[in-house]
MOPAC internal coordinates of N, CA, C and O (Angstrom, degrees):
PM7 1SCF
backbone

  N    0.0000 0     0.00 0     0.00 0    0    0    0
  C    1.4548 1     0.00 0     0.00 0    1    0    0
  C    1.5319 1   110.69 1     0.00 0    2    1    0
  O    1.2310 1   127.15 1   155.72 1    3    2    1
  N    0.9916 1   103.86 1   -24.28 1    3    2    1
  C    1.7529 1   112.39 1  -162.01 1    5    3    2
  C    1.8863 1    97.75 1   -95.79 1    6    5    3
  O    1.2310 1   125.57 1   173.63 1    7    6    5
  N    1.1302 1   106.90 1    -6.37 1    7    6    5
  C    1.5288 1   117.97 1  -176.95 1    9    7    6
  C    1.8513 1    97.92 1   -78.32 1   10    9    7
  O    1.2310 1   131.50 1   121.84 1   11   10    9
  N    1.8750 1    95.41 1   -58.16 1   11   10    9
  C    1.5463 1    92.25 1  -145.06 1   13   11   10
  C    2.2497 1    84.18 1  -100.26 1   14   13   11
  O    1.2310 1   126.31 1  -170.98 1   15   14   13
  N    1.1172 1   105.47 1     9.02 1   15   14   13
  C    1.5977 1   105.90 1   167.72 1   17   15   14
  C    1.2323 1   118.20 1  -152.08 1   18   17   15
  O    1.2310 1   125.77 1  -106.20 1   19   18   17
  N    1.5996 1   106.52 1    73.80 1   19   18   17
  C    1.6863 1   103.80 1  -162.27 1   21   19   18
  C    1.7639 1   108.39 1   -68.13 1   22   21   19
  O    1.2310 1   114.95 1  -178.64 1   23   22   21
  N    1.5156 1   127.18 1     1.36 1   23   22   21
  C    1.2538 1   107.01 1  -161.83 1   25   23   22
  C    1.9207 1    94.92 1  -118.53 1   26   25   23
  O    1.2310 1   122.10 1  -158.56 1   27   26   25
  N    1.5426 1   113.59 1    21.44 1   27   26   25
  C    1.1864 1   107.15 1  -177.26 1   29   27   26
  C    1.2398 1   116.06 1   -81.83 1   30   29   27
  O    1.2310 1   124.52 1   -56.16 1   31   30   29
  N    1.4869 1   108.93 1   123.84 1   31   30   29
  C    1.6397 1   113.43 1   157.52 1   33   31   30
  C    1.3004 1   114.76 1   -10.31 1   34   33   31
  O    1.2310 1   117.91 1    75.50 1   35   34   33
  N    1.2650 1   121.59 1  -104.50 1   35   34   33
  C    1.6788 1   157.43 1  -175.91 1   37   35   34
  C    1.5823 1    97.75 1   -22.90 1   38   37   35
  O    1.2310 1   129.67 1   128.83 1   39   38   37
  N    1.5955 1    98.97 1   -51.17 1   39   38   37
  C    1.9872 1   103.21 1  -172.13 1   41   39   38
  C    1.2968 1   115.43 1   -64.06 1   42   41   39
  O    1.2310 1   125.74 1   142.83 1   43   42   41
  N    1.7121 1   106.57 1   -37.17 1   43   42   41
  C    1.4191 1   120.19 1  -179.10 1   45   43   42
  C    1.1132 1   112.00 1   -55.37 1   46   45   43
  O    1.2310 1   119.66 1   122.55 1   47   46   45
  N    1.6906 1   118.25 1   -57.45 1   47   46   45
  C    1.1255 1   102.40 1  -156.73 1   49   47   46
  C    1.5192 1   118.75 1   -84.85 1   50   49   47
  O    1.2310 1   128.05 1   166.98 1   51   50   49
  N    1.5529 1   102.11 1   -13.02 1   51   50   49
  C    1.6269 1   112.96 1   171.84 1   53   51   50
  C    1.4867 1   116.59 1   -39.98 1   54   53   51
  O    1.2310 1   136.24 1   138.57 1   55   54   53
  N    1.4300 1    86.16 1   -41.43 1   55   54   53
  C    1.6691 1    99.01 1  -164.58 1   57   55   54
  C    1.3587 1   116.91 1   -63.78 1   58   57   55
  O    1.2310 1   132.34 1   133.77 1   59   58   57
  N    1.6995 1    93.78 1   -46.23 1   59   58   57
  C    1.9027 1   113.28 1   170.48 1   61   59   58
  C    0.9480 1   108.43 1   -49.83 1   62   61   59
  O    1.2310 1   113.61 1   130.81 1   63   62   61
  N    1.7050 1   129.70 1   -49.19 1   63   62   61
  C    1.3716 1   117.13 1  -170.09 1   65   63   62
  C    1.5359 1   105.08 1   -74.06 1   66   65   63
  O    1.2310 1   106.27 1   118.08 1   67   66   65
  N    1.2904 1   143.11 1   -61.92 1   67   66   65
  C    1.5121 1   133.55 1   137.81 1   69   67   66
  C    1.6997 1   103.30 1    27.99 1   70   69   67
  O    1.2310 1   134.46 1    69.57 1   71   70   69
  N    0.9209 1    89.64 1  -110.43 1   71   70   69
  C    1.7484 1   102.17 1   173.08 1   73   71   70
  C    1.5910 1   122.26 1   -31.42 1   74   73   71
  O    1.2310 1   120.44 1   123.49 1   75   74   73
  N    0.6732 1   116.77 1   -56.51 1   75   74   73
  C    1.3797 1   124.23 1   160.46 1   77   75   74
  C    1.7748 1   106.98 1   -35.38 1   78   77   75
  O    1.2310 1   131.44 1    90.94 1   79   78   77
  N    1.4102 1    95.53 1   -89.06 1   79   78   77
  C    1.4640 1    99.40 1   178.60 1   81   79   78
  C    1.3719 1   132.68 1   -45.05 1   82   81   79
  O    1.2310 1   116.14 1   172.86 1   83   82   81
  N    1.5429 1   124.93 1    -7.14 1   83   82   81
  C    1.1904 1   139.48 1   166.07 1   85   83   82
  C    1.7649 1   103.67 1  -103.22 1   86   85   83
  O    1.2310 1   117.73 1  -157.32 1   87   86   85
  N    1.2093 1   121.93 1    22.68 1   87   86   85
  C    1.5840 1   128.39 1   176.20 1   89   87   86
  C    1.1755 1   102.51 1    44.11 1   90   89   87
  O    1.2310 1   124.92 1  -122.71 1   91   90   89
  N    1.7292 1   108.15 1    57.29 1   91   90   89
  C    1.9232 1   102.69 1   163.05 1   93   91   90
  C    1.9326 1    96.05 1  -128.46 1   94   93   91
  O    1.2310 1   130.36 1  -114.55 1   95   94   93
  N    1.2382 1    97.62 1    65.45 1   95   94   93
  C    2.0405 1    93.23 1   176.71 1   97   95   94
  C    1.3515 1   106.20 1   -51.21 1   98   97   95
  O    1.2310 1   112.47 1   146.81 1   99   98   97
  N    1.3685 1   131.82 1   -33.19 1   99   98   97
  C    1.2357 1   139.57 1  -111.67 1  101   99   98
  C    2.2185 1    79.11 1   -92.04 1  102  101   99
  O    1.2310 1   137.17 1   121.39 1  103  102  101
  N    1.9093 1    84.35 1   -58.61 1  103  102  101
  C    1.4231 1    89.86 1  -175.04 1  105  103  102
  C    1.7971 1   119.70 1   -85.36 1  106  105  103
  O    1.2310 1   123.17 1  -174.57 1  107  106  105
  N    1.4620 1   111.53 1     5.43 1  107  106  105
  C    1.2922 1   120.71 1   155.32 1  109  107  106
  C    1.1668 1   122.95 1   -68.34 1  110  109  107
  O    1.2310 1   110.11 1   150.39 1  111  110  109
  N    1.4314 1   136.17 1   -29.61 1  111  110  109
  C    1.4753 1   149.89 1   149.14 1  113  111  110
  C    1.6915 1   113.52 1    -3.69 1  114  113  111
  O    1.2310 1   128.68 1    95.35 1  115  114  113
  N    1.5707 1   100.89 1   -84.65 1  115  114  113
  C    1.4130 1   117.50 1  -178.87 1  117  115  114
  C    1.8649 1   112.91 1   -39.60 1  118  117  115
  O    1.2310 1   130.13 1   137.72 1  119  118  117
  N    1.3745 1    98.07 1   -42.28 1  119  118  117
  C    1.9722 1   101.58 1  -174.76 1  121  119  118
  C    1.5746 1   101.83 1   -81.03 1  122  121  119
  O    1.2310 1   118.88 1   152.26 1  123  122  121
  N    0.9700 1   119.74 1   -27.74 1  123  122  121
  C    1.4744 1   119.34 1  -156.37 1  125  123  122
  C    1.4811 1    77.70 1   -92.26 1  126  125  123
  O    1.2310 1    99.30 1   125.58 1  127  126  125
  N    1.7617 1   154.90 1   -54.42 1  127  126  125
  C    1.3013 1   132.73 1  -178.45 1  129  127  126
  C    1.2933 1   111.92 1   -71.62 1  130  129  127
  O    1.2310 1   114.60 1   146.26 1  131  130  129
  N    1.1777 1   127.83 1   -33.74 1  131  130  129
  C    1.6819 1   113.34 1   156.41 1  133  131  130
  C    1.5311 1   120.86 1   -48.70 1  134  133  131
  O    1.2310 1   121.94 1   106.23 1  135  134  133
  N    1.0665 1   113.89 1   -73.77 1  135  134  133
  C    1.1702 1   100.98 1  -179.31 1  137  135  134
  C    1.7948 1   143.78 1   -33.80 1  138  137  135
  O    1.2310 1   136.54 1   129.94 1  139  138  137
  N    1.6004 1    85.59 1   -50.06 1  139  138  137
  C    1.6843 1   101.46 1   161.28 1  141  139  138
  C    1.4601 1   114.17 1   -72.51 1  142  141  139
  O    1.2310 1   113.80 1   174.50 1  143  142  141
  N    1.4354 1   129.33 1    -5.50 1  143  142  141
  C    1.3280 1   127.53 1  -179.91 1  145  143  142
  C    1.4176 1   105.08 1   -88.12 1  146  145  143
  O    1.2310 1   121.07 1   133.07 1  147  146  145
  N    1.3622 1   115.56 1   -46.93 1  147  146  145
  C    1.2267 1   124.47 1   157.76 1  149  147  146
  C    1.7493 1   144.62 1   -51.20 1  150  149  147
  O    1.2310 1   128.47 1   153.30 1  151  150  149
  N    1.3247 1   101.29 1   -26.70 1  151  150  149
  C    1.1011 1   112.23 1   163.32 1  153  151  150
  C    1.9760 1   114.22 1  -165.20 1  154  153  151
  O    1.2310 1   131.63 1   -74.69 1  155  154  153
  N    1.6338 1    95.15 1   105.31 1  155  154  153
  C    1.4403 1   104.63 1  -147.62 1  157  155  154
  C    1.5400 1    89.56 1   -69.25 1  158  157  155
  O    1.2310 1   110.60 1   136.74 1  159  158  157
  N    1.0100 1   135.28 1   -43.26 1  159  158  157
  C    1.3274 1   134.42 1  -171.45 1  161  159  158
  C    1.7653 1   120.19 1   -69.91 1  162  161  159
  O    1.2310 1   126.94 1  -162.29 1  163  162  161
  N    1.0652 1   104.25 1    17.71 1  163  162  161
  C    1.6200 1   131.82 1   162.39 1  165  163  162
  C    1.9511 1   117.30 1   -61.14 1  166  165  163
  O    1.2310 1   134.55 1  -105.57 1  167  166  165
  N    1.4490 1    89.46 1    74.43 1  167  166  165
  C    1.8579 1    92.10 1  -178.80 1  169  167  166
  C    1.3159 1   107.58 1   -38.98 1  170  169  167
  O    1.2310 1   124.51 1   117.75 1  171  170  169
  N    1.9951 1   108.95 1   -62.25 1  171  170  169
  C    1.1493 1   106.25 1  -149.80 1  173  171  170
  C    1.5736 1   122.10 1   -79.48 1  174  173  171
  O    1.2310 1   127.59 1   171.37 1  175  174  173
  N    1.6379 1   102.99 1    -8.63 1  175  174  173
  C    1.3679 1   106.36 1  -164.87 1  177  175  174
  C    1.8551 1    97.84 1   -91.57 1  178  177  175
  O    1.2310 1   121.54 1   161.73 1  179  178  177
  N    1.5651 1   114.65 1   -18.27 1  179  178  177
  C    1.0916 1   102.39 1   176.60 1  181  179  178
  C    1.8200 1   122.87 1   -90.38 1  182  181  179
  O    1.2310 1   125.50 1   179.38 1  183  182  181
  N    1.4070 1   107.04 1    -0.62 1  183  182  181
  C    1.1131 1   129.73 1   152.26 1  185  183  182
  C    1.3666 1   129.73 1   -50.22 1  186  185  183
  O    1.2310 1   123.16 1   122.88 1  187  186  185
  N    1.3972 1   111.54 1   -57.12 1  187  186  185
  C    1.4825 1   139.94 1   169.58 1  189  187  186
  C    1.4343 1   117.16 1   -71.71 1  190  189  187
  O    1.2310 1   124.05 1   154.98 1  191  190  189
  N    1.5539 1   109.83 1   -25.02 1  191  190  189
  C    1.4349 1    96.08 1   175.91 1  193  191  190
  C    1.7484 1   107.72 1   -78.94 1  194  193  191
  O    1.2310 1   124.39 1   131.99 1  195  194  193
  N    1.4868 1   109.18 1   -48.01 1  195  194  193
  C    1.3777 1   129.70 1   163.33 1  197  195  194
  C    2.2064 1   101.47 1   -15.34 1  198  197  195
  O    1.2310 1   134.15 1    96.21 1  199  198  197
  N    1.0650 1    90.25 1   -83.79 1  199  198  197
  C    1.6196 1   119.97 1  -178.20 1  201  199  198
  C    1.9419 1   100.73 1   -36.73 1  202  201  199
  O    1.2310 1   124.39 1   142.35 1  203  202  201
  N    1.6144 1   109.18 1   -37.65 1  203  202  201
  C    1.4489 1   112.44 1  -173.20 1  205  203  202
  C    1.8355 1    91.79 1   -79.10 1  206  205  203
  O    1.2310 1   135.00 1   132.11 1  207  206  205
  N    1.1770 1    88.59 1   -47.89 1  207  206  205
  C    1.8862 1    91.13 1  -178.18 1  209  207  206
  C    1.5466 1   114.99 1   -42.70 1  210  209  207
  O    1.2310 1   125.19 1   125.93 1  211  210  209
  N    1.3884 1   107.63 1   -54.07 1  211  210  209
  C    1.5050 1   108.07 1  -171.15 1  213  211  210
  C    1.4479 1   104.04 1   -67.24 1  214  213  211
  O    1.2310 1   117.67 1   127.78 1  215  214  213
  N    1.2059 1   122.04 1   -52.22 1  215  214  213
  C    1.7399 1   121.86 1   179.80 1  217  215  214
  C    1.9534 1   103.23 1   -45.72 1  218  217  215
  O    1.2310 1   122.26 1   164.04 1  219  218  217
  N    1.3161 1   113.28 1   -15.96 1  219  218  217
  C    1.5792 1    99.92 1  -165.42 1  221  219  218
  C    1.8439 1    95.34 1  -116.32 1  222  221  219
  O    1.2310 1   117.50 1  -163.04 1  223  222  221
  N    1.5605 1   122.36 1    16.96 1  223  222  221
  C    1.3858 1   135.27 1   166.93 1  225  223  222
  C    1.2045 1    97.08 1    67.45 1  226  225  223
  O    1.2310 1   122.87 1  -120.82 1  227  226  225
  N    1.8019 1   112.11 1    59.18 1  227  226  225
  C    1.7961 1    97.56 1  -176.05 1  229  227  226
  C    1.5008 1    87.31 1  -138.66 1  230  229  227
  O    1.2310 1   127.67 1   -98.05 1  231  230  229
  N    1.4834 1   102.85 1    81.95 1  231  230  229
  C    1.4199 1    91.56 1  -159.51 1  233  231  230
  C    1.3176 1   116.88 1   -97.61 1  234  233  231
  O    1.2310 1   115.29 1   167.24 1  235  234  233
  N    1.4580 1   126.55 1   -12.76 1  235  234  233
  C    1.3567 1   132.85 1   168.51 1  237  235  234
  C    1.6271 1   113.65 1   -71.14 1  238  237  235
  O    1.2310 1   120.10 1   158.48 1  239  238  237
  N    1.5910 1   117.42 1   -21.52 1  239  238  237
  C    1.3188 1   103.45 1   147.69 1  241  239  238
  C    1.0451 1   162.81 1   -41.65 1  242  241  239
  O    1.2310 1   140.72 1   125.15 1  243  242  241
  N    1.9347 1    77.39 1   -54.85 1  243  242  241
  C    1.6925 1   124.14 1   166.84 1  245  243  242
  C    1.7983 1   104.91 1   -52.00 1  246  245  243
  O    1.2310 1   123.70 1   119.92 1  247  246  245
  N    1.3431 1   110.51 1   -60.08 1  247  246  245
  C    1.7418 1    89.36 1   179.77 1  249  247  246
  C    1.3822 1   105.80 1   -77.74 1  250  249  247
  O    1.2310 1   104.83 1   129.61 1  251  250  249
  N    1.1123 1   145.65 1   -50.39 1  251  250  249
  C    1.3043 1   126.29 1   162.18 1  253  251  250
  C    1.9067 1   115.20 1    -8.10 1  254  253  251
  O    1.2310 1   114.43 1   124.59 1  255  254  253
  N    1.3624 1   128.15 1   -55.41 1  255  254  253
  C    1.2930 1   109.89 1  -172.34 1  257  255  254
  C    1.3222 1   105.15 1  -107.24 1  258  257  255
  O    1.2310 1   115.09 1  -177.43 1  259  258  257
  N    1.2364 1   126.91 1     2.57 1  259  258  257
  C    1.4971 1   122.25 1   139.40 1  261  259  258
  C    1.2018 1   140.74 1   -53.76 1  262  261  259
  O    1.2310 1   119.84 1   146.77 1  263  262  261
  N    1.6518 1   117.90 1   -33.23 1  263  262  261
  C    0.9602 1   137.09 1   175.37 1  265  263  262
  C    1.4118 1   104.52 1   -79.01 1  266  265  263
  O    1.2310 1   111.03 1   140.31 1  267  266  265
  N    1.5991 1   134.48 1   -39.69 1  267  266  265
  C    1.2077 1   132.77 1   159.67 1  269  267  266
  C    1.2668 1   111.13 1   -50.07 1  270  269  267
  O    1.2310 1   105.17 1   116.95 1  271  270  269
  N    1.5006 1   145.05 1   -63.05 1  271  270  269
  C    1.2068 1   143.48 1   152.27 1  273  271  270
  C    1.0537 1   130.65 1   -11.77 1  274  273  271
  O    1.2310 1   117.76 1   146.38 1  275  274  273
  N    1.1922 1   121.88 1   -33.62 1  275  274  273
  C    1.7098 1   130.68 1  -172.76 1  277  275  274
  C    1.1969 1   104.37 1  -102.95 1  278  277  275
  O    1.2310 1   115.57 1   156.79 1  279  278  277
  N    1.8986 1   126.01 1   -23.21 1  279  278  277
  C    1.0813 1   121.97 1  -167.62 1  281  279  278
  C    1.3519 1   101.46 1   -91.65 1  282  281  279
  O    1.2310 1   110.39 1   161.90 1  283  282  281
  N    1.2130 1   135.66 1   -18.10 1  283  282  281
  C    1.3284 1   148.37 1   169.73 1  285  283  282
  C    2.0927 1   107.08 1   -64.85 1  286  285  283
  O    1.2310 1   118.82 1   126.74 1  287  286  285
  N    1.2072 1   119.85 1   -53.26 1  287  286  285
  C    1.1173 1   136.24 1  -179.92 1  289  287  286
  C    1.2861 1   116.77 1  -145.83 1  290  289  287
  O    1.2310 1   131.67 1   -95.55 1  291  290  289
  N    1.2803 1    95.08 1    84.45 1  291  290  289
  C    1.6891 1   103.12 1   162.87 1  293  291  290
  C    1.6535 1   139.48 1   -34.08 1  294  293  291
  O    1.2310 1   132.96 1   138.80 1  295  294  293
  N    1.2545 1    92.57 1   -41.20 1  295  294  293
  C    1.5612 1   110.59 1  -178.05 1  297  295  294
  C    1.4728 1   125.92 1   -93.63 1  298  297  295
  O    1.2310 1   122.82 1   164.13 1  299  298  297
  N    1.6448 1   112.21 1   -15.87 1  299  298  297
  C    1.5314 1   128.51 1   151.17 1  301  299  298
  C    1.7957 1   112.02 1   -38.21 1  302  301  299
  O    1.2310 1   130.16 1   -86.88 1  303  302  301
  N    1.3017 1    98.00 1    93.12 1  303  302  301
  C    1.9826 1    96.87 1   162.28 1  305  303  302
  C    1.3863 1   128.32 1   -37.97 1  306  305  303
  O    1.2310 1   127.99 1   144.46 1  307  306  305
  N    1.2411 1   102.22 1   -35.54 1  307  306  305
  C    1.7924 1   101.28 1  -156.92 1  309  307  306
  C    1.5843 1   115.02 1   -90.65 1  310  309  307
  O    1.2310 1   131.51 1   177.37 1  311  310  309
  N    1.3851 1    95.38 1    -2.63 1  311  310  309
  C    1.8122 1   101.60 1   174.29 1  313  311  310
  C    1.2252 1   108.23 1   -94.49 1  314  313  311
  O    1.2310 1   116.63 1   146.91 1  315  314  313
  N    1.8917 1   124.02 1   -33.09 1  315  314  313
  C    1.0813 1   109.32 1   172.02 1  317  315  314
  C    1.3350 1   126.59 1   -96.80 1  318  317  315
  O    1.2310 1   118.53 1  -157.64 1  319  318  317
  N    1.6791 1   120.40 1    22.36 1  319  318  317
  C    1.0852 1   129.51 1   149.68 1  321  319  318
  C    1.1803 1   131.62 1   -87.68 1  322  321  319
  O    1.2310 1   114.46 1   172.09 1  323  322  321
  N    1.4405 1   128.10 1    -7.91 1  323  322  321
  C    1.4915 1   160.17 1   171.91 1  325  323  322
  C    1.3021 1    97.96 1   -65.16 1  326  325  323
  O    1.2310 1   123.62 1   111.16 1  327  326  325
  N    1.4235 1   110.67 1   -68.84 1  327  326  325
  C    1.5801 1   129.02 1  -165.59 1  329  327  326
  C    1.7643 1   106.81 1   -69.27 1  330  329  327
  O    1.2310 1   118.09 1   140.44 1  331  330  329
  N    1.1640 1   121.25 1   -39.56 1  331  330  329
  C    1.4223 1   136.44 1   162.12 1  333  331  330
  C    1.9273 1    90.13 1   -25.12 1  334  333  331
  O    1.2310 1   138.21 1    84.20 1  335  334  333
  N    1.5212 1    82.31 1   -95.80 1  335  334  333
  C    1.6846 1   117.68 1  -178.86 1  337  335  334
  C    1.7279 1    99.61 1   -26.50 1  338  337  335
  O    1.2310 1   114.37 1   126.56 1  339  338  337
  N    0.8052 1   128.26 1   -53.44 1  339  338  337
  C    1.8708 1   149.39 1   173.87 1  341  339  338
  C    1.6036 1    98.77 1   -38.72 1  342  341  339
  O    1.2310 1   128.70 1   106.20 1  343  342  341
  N    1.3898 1   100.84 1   -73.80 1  343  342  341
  C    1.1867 1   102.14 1  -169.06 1  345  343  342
  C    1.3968 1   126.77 1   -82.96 1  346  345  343
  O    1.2310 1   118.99 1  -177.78 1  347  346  345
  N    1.4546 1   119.54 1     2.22 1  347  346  345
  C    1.6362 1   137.04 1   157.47 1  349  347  346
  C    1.3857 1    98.27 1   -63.04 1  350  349  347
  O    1.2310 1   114.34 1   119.79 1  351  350  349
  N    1.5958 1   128.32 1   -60.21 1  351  350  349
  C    1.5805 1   135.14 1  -160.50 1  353  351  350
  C    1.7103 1   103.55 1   -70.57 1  354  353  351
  O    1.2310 1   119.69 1   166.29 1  355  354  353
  N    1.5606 1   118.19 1   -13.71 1  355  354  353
  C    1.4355 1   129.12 1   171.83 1  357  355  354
  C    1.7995 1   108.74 1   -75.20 1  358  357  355
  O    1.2310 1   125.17 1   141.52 1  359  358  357
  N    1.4264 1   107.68 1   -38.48 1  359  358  357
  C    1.2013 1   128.43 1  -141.85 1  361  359  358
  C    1.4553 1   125.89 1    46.82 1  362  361  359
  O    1.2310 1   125.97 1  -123.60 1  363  362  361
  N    1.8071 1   106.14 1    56.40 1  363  362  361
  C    1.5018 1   102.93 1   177.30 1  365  363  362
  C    1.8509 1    91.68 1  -111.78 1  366  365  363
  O    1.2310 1   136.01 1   -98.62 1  367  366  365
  N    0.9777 1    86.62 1    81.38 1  367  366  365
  C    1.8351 1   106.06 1   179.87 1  369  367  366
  C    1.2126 1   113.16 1   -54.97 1  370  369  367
  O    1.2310 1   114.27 1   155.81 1  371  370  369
  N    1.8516 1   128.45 1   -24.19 1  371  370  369
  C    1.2945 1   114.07 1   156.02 1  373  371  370
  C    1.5707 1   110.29 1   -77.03 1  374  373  371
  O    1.2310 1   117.87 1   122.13 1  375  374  373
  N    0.7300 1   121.66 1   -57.87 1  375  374  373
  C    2.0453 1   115.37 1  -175.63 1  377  375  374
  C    1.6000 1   102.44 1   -39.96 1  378  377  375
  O    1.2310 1   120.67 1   123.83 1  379  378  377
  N    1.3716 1   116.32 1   -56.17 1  379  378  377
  C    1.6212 1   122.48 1   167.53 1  381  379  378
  C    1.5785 1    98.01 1   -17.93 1  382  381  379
  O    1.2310 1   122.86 1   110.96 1  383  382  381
  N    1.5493 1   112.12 1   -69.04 1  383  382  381
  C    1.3209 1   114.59 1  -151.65 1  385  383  382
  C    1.2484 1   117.86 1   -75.62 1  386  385  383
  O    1.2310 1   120.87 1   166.83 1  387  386  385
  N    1.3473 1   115.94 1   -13.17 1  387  386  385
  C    1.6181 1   129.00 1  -171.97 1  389  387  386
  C    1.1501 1    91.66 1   -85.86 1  390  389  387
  O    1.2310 1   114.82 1   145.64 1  391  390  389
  N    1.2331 1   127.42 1   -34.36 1  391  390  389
  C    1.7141 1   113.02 1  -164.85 1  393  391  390
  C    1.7133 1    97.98 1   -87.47 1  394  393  391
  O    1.2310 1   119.56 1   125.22 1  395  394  393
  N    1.3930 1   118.44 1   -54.78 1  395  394  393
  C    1.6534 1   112.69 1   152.66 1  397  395  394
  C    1.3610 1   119.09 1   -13.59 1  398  397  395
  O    1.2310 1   117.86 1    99.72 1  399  398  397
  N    1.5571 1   121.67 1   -80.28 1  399  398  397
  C    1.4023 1    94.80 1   166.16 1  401  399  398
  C    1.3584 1   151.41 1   -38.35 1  402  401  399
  O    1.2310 1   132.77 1   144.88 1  403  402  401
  N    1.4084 1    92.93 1   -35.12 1  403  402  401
  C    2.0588 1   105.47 1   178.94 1  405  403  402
  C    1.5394 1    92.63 1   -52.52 1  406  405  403
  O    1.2310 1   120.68 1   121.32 1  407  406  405
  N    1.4750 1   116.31 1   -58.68 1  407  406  405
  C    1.5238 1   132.03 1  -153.23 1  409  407  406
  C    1.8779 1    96.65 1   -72.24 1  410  409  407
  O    1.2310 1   128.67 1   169.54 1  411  410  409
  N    0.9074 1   100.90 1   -10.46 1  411  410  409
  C    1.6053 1    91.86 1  -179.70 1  413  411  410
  C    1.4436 1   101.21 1   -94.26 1  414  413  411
  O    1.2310 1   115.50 1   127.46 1  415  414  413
  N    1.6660 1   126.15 1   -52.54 1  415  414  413
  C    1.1644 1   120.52 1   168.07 1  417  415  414
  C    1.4242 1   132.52 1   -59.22 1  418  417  415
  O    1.2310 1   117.59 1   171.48 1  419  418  417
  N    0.9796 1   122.20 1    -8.52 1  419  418  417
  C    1.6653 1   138.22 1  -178.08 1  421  419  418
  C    1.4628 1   123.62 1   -91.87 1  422  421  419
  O    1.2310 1   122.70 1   148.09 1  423  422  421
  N    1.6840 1   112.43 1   -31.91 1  423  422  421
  C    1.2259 1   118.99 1  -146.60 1  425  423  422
  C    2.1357 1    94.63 1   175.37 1  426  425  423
  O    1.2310 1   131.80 1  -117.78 1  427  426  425
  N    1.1128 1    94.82 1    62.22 1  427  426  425
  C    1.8567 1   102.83 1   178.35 1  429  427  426
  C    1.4263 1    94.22 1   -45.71 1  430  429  427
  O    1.2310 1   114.33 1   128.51 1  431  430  429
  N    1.4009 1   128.35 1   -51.49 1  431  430  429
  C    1.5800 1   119.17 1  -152.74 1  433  431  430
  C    1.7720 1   109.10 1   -78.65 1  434  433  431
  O    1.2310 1   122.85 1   135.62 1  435  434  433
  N    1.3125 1   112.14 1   -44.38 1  435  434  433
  C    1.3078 1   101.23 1   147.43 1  437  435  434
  C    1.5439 1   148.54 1   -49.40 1  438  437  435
  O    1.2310 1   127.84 1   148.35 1  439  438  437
  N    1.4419 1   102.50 1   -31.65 1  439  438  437
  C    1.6611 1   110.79 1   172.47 1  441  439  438
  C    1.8772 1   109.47 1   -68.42 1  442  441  439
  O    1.2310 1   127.45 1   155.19 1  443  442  441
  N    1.7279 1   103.27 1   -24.81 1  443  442  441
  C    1.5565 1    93.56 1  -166.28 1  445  443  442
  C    1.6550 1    86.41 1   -80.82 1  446  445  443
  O    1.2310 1   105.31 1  -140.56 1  447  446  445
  N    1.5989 1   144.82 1    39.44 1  447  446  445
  C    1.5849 1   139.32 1   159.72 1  449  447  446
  C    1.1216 1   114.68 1   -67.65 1  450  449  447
  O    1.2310 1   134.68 1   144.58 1  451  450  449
  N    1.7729 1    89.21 1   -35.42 1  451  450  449
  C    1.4563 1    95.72 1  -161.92 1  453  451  450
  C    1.5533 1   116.00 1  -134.79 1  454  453  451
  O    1.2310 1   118.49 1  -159.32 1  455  454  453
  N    1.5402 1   120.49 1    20.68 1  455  454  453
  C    1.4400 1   140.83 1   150.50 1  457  455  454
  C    1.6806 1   106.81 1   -10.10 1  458  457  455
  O    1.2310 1   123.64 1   104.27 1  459  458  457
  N    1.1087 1   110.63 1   -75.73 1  459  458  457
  C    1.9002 1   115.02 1  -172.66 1  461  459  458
  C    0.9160 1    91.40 1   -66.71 1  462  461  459
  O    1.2310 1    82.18 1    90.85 1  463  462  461
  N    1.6518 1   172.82 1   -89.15 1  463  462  461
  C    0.9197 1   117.77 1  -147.08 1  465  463  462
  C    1.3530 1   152.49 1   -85.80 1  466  465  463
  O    1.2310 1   129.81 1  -154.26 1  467  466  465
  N    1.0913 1    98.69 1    25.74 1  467  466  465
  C    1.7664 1   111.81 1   166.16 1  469  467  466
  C    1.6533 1    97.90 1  -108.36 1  470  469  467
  O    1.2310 1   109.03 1  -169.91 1  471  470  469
  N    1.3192 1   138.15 1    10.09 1  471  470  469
  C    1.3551 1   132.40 1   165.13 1  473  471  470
  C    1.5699 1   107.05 1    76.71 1  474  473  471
  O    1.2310 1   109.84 1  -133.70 1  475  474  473
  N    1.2299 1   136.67 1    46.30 1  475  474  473
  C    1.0693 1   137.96 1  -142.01 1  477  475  474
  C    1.7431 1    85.86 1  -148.34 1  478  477  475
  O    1.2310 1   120.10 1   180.00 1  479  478  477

């Protein structure tokens, strides 16, 4: 896809996540800012870039485009489970927990990912 539509959203970020999932964030970077450059209102790709950030210890970035993520779609789980995860690697264990709640009310089966660490 990325051959015969190199500037697509959707392809980009496929690809990023691709990369990612084979533990290459580093070179998931480039698709995941295309993509969101391309289409800023991109939940999932700014999710995924977030997700490449934290794997590369860049984590005040990482909520930085989480927080874009959520501000785009509030009701999307996976940004405020990102940001959860974000703010554990901060150790601001209350913000952790605020976003825990969102993720518990949004999406219970996702919130039980991350149950232990709020001791719950």
């Amino acid at each position: 896809a990325i051959e015969q539509f190199p500037e697509y959203p959707d392809a980009l970020a496929g690809l990023g996540v691709a990369l990612i999932n084979v533990h290459r964030p580093e070179a998931a970077l480039p698709y995941l800012r295309r993509a969101v450059a391309r289409k800023p209102d991109h939940t999932l790709g700014r999710t995924n870039l977030a997700a490449a950030l934290i794997l590369l210890d860049r984590v005040p970035e990482a909520v930085d485009e989480y927080r874009r993520a959520i501000a785009l779609d509030p009701d999307a789980p996976p940004p405020h489970f990102g940001l959860a995860r974000a703010y554990l690697l901060l150790g601001r264990m209350d913000l952790a927990r605020e976003e825990y709640r969102v993720v518990e009310r949004l999406d219970p089966r996702l919130a039980g990912l991350m149950r232990g660490a709020f001791g719950e």
